[in-house]
N, C-alpha and C positions, 0 to 999 in steps of 0.2 A: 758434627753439627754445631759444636761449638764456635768450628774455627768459619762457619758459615755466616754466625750469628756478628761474629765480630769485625767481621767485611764489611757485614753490612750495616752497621753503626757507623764505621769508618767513614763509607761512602756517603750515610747519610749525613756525617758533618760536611762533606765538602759539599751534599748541594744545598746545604744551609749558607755554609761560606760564601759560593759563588751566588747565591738568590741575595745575599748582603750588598754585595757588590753591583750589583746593579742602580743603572744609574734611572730608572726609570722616569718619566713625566706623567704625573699624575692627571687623568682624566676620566671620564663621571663613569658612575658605577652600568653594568654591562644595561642592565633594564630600562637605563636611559640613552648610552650613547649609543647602542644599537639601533635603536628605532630611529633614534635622530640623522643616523649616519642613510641608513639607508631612502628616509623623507629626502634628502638632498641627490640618489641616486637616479640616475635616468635607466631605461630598461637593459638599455647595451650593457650600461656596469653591472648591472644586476646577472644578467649573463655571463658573462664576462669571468665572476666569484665561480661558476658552474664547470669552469672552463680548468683543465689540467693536459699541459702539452709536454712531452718528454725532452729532456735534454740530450747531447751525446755524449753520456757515459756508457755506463753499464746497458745494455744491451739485454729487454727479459720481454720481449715481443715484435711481431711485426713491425716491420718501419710504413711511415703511413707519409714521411714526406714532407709534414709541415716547419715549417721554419719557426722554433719556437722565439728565435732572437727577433725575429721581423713581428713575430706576433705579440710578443713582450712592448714592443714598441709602442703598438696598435692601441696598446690596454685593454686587450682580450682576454688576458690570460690570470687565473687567479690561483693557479700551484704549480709547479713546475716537480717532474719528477728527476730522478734521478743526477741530481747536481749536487755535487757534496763540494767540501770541504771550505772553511771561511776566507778565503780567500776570492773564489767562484761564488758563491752564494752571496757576499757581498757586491762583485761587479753585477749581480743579476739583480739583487734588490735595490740597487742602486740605479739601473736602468729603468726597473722598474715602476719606482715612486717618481722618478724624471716625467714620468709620461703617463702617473695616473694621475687625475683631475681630484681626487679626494684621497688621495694619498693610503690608498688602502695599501698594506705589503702583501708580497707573496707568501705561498707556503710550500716548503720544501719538503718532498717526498720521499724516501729514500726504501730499499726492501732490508733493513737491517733485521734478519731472521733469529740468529743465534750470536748475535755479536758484530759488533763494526771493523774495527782495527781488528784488535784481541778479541779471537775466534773460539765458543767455545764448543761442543760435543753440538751436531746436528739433533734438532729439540727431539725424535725420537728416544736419540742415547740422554738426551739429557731426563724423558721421562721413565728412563730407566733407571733412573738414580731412587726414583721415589720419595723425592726429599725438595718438598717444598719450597721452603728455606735457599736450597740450592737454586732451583728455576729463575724462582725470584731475584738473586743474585744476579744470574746470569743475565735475566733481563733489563736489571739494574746498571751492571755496568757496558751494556751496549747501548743503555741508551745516554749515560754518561760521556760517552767516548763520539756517539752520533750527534748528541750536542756542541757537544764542543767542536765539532765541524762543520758546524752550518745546517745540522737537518732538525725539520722540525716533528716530522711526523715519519712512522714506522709504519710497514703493510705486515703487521704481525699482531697478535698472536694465530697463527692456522689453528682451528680446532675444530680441524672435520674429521670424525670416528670414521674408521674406514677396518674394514674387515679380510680387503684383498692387497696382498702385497704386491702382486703384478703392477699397480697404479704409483710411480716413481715417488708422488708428491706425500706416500706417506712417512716418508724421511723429515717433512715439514710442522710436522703433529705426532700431539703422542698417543698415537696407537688407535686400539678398538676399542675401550671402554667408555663407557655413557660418565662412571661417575670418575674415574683417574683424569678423564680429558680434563673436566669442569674443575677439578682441581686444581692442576695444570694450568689452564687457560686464565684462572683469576690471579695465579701466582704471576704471571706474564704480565697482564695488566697491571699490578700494582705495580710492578719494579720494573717497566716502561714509564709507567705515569706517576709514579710516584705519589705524596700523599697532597701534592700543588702544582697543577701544571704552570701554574707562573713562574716556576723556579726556573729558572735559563736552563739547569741541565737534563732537565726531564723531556720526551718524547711524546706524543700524541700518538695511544697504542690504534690499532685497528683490527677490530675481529675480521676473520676471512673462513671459507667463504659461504656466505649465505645463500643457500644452505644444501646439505646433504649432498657435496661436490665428491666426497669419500666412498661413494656409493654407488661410481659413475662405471656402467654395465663392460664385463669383462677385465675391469681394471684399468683401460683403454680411458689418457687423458683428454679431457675436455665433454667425454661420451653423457648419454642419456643413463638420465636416472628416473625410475617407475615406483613407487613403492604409496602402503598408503597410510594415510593423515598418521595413522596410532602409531606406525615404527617412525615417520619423521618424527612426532613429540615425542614420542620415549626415547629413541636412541641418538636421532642426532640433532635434535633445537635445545637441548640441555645445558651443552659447552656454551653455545651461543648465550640465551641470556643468563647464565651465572656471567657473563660479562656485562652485559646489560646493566648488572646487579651490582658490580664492580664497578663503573661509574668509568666502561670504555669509552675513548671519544668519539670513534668513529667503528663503521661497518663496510665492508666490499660483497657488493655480489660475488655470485660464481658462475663457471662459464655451462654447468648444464643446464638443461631443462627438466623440471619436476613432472609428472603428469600431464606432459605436453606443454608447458608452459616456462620458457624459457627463465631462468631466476632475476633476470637483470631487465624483465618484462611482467614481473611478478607482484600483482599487485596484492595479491592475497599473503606472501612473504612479506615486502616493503611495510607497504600503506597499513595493510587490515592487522598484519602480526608485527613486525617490529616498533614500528612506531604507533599502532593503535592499542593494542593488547599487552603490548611489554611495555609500554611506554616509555622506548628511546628518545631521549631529545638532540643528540648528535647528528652527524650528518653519514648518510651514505656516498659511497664512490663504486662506481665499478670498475673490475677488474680491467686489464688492459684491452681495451676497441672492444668490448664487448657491447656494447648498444650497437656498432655496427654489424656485430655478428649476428642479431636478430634478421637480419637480409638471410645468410644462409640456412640458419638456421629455418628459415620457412614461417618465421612469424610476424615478418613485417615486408613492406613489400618496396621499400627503399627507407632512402637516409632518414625524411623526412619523417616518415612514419614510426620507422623506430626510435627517435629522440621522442615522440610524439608516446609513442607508449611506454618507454621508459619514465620518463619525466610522471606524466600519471598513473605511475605503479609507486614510482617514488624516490627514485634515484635522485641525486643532489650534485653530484658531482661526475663527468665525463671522463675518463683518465684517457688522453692522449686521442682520442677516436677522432675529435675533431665536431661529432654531429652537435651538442648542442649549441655551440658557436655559429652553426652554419645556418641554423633551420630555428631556434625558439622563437624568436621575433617575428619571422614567417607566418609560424602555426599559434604566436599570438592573435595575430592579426588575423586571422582565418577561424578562430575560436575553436582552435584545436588544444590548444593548453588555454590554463589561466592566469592572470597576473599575480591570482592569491597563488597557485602553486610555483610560480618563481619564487616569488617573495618569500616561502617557507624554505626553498633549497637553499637563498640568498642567505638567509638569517642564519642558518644552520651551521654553514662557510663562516661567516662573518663571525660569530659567537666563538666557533673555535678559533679563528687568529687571536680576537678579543681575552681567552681563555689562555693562549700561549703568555700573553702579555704583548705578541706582537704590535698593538696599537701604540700600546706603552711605550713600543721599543722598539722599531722594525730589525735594529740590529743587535742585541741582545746574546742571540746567539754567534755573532763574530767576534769572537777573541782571539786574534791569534796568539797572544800568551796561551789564553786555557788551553788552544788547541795543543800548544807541543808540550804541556804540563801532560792534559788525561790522556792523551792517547797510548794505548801499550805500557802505561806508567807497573811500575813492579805490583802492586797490589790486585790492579786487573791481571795481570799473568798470573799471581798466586787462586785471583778466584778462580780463572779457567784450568788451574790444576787441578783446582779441591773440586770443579764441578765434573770433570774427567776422570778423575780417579772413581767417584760415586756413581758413575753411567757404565763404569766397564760391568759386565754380566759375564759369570765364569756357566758352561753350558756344562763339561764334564772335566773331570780329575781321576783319572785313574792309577789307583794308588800313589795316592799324593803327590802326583809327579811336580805337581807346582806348589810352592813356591821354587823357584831356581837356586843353588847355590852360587855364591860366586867363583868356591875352587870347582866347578863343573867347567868340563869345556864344552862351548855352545854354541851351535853352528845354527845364524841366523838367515834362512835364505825365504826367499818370495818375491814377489813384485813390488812390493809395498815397505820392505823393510829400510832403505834410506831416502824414501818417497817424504818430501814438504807440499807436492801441489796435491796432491787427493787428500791427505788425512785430516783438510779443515775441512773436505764437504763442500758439497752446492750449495747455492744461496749463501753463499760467504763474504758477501756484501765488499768492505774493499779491506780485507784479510792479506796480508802479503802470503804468497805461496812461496816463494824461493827467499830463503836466507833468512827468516823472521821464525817460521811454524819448525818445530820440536821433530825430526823425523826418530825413529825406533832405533836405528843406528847411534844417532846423537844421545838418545835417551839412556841407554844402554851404558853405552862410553863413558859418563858421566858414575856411574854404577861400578861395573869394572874396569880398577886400576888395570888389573895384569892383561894386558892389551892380548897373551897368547892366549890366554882364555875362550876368547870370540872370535867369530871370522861372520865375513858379510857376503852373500853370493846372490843375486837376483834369481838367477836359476832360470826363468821363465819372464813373460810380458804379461799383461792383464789379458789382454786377449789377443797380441801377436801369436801364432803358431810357431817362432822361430826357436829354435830347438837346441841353439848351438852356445849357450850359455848352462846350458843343463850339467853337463859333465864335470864341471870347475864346481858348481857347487854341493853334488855328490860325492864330490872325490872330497872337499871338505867336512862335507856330514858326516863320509863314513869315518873318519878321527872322533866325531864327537862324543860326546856322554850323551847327550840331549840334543833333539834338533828342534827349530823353534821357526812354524811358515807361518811368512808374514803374507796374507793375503786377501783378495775383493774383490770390490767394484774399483773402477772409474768413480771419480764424483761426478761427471755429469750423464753414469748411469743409473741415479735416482736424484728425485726432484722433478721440477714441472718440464714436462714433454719426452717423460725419461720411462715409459712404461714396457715391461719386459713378460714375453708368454712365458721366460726361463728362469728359472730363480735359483739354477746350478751354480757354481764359479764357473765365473767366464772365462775361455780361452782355452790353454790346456793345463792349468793351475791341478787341477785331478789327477791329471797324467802325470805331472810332478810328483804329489805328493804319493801316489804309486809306486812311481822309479825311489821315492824314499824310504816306503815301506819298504820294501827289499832288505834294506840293509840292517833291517831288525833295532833298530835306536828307537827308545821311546821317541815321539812327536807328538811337540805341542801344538794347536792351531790357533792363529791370530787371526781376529776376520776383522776388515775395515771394511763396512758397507751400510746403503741407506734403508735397510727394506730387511723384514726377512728372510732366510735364504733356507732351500732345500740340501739335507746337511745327512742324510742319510747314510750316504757312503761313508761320508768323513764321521760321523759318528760310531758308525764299526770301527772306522779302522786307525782313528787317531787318539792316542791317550789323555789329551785335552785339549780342550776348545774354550777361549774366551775369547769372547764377541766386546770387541772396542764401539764399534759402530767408525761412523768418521767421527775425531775426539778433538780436534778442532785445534789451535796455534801450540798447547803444551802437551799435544797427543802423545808424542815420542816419551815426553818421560811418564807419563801416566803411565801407558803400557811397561815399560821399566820397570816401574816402582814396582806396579802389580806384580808383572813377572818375577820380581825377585823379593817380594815378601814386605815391600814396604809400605804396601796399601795392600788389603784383604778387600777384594771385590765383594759387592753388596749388593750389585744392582740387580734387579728382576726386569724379567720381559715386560715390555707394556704391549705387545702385539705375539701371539701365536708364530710360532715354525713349523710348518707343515712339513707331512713325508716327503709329499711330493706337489706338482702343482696341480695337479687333478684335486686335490681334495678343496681347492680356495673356492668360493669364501671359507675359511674354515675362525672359527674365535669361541671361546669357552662359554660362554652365555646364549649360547644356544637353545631351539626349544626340543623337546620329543616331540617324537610323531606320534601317532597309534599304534607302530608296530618298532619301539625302539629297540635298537640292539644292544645289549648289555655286557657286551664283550666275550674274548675267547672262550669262558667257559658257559654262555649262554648257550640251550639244551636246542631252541629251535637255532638255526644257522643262517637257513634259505631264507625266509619269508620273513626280511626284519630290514630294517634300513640301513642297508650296509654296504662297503665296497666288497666285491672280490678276490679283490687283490694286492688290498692296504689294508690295515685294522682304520678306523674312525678316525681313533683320536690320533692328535698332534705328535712330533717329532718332541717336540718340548712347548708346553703349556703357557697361559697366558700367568704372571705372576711368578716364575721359575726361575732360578739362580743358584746357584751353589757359593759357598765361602768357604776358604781354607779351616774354617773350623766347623765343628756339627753343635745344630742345636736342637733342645728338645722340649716340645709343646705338654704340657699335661694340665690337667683339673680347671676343665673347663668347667664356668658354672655358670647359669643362668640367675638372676637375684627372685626370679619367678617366671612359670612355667604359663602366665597368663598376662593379657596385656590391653588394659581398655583403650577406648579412642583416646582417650588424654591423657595416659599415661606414658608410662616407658618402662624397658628393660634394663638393667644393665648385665653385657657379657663379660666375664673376667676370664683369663687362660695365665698360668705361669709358663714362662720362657726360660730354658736355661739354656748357657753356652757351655755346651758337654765338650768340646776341641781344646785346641793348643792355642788360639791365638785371639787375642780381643777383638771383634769384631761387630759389626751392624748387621739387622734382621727386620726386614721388612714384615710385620704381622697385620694378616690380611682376614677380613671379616666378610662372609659372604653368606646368604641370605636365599633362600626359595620359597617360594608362595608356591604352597601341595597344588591347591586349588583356586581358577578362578573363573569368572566368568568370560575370560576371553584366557588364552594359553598362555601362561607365564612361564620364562627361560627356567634352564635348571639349575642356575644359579646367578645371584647379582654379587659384582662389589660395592658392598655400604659402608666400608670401613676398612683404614689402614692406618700403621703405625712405624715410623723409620727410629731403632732404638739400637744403642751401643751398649755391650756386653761384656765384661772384661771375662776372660776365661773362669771358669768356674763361678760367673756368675750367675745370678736368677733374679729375673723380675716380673711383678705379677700386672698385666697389660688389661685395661679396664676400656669397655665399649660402651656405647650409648644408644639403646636402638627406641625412637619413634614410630607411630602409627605416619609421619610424614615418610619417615625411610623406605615405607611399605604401597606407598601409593603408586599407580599405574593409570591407564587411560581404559576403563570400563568398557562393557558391552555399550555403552550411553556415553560415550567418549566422556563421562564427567571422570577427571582428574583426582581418586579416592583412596582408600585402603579400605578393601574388603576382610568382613570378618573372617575365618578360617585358620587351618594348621600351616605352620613357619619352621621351616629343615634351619639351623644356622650350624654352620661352617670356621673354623678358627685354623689358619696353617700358615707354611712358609708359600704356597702358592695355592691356585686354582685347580688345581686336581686333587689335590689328597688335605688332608686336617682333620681333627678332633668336631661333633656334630653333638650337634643337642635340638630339641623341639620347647616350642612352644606356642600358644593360641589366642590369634587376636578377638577379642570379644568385644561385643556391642555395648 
């Protein structure tokens, strides 16, 4: 955490430095040139700001055809997505102010998810770290690295709670928790945007996707979402505006529909909630041609009408779809929109270029100095280590098989084990895959000198059947001391349009590690994947499993280090692993029914809410990890057993590292309301803590609980804390800890 903290000092001189360097022209403060600028604009420009056409880069939807270089021409266009680097992004704003009449610039859009160049852990693995501090980092220096190439705005932070991992896009977000997300999510925003977006090297974050896109029926991308008012506030508009809160620039719809009502036609989302009742003043965009998917979607009944209801739900900006260009002026004229409702989307547009400093500066961000200085420069490679090492999650250790030695000999074989193009993960924005990113071979190597030590064998394909690679790396295991599968997904089998009814290892990766069983060698399991996986088998029958996730450009030696003892894994799940996929949605915060089942040795069996043929609970729980060393929770105390509306608690628990090895422990504080007027989960997270331990250390870990920590959406949807009895909760995860009661009173 230290060496977190001092990154990001670092980083923050240099966007002190580079915000000195600029060469800006000074003009009038935002309250006056914006009105002034826009008084001189005719309707077309005003539309025009509305307008986002896609460049040919990067490739993240439908092609729709339009010529974005002819319509840059036009003065149509007021963002361009996917155009990186300064070079490019100069020739386009330079075409661009050629041919606008008020010299507005563009604004460049870019999906920089988990890092630009230097790639770090896909943000799942990354909220497996649990470590703020870290996110933050991460998000700091991709937007460092994205600046300094030309882009001005980021389509990140996702922070849709999602419950089903069949749904690819939950590799994009972290996890199913209402209060880790919003932690999460504000950590992202800051170290996108920094604490000035004037600063040349800061980003324009963007929340996504509004809202409850995580939730979308079967896990099936783009699908219908049903659910009502009280679990969207409670469980998934929370992320959202603690961004709000956070002072994000901007918002994206999402591509379902709520309650029959598509979200990017939502005017109850847009207009009545985001910007009325949370009082956003940034601007919205939606998702890619999503105004135009209101045609299929069955809610509008061509082009026309869906800009026509988007626009008055509250959309500000079109990404790439083409409809508000084609149709606003039309459905002016026809008093289908208003000229007050451009002129807010106009303003909106406008305030954030004004906010980049792009008025100041149209090119600000073209350096091509900064660019070959920040990109990939050694500091960023150091934070995507330190944020990779803290996202690896050890699942099980049997008798201590890990850490590795290095006089072991160790036979590394899987699909994945000298792999660079999967282990940065989807949405890798422009991440070199070959010859740049760390593969587990290299990592390794770097580790052990005694090169007879290791041998490398693929053994198998991700999900080729071909078979005939198998034997070479068998006949190597069976030498070994130890054998060490490296294995997964594809990375673009999670992520957006990546949704799976199987959550197995794909291919015949099982039947591998089978023919390895055999040969009676301890095996360790590595998994590289976006989602989580049904692990059931390999839980019998493998002696460890640590879950990397995809770890992004210094994956290869993260996993190394870890496996050979030079980083002690720390990380906890942020999303639930089910037995199997019958049990999803399955997430710890769950509520009882009337007839809940209370496990194996519950007396009734039949008549309780149960499966037949799986126990309830999870494969491995939401907040679960293991560390090379053991620690021990005791004397827990409450400062008092009562607690008025304006008061508070405090919970204390001593921590100690009873193991071998110094180590971090995530302690987590969780919370049940006995009773209430509408059914409350049986347990919440309302607190957590990332602390390092040195062996035989102890430390005594202090909470804070509020009557606000305790509030929920009533029988009267008012937003309160009812008085009653409170179970709390202190452990290393969501299933098991040290409990104590106490009584909110009036």
């Amino acid at each position: 955490m230290k060496h977190n903290t001092a990154l990001l000092l670092l980083l923050a001189c240099s966007f002190s430095l580079y915000a000195q360097k600029s060469s800006d022209k000074k003009i009038k403060p935002l309250n006056e040139f914006i009105p002034e600028l826009m008084a001189k604009m005719t309707i077309d420009e005003k539309i025009s700001q509305l307008v986002q056409y896609t460049a040919d880069g990067t490739v993240t939807g439908p092609k729709t055809g339009i010529n974005y270089i002819e319509e840059i021409k036009k003065g149509n266009v007021g963002s361009i997505l996917n155009a990186t680097s300064v070079k490019y992004t100069r020739e386009l704003q330079e075409l661009n102010l050629k041919n606008s009449r008020l010299k507005i610039p563009l604004l460049f859009g870019y999906d920089v998810i988990h890092g630009y160049k230097t790639i770090f852990p896909i943000t799942l693995g990354e909220a497996a770290s649990w470590d703020l501090k870290a996110v933050e980092l991460s998000a700091r220096v991709a937007a460092e690295e994205a600046a300094a190439a030309g882009v001005h705005w980021t389509f990140a932070p996702m922070v849709d709670i999602s419950r089903d991992p069949r749904w690819g896009r939950v590799s994009e977000g972290s996890g199913e928790d209402t209060y880790l997300g919003s932690k999460m999510a504000v950590a992202r925003v800051r170290g996108f945007q920094g604490n000035d977006l004037m600063a040349a090297n800061t980003v324009l974050a963007c929340t996504k996707h509004f809202a409850a896109y995580g939730a979308a029926e079967a896990g099936r991308d783009y699908n219908t979402v049903d659910m009502s008012e009280r679990v969207l506030r409670e469980t998934y508009l929370p992320p959202f505006k603690a961004t709000v809160d956070a002072g994000v620039g901007t918002f994206m719809t999402s591509f379902n529909e709520i309650s029959g009502v598509p979200a990017t036609g939502s005017k109850f989302l847009l207009r009545d909630m985001l910007k009325g009742e949370w009082g956003f003043d940034g601007f919205v965009v939606t998702d890619y041609t999503a105004i135009n998917e209101l045609i299929p979607h069955g809610f509008a009944k061509d082009s026309a009408h869906a800009g026509e209801l988007a626009l008055r739900a509250g959309v500000d900006m079109d990404m790439v779809g083409g409809i508000f260009m084609k149709n606003l002026k039309r459905l002016l004229q026809e008093g289908k929109v208003t000229e007050a409702q451009i002129n807010d989307a106009c303003r909106r547009v406008l305030e954030a270029k004004y906010d980049l400093g792009l008025f100041h500066d149209p090119y600000r961000y073209n350096n091509e100095k900064r660019e070959k200085e920040i990109i990939n420069k050694k500091e960023h490679l150091e934070a995507a280590l330190d944020v990779a090492k803290k996202s690896m999650v050890l699942l099980k250790n049997d008798n201590s098989i890990l850490p590795l030695r290095k006089e072991q000999k160790v036979a590394f074989v899987g699909p994945l084990v000298n792999d660079e193009w999967n282990i940065i993960g989807s949405w890798a924005a422009s991440g070199d895959r070959y010859g740049y990113a760390v593969s587990v071979q290299e990592g390794v190597n770097k580790i052990v000198t005694n090169k007879g030590r290791v041998t490398f064998d693929k053994g198998v394909e991700i999900v080729d059947a071909r078979r005939d690679m198998m034997q070479a790396a068998l006949d190597n295991a069976r030498k070994a001391d130890v054998i060490v599968a490296v294995m997964g997904e594809f990375e673009n089998m999670s992520g957006e349009a990546a949704s799976r009814t199987s959550l197995d290892l794909p291919g015949i990766q099982k039947e591998f590690l089978a023919e390895l069983k055999k040969l009676n060698k301890p095996i360790v399991l590595v998994l590289m994947n976006g989602r989580p996986l049904t692990l059931n088998w390999e839980n019998e029958n493998m002696d460890a499993i640590l879950e990397a996730w995809f770890p992004g450009t210094m994956g290869g030696d993260a996993i190394a280090q870890t496996l050979y003892g030079m980083n002690v894994p720390s990380g906890k799940l942020p999303m639930t692993f089910p037995r199997n996929v019958g049990q999803v949605p399955i997430y710890y915060n769950h509520k009882n029914t009337g007839r809940p089942y209370l496990g194996p040795t519950d007396p009734e069996q039949k008549y309780k809410s149960r499966y037949i043929d799986v126990d309830n609970s999870p494969l491995f729980p939401f907040g679960y990890g293991l560390s090379y060393t053991t620690f021990s929770y005791s004397n827990l105390k409450l400062s008092s057993k009562t607690m008025s509306m304006n008061g508070s608690i405090k919970v204390s628990v001593d921590v100690a590292n009873t193991g071998n090895y110094d180590a971090a422990e995530v302690v987590q504080l969780y919370i049940q309301d006995k009773v209430g007027s509408v059914t409350r989960p049986v347990k919440e997270l309302k607190g957590f803590e990332k602390i390092m331990l040195k062996k035989g250390e102890k430390k005594t870990i202090e909470f804070s609980i509020t009557p606000e920590d305790l509030k929920f959406y009533n029988i009267d949807m008012q937003f309160t804390a009812e008085p009653g009895d409170f179970e709390v909760t202190v452990g290393g995860n969501s299933a098991s800890g040290l409990q104590d009661k106490f009584v909110l009173v009036k």
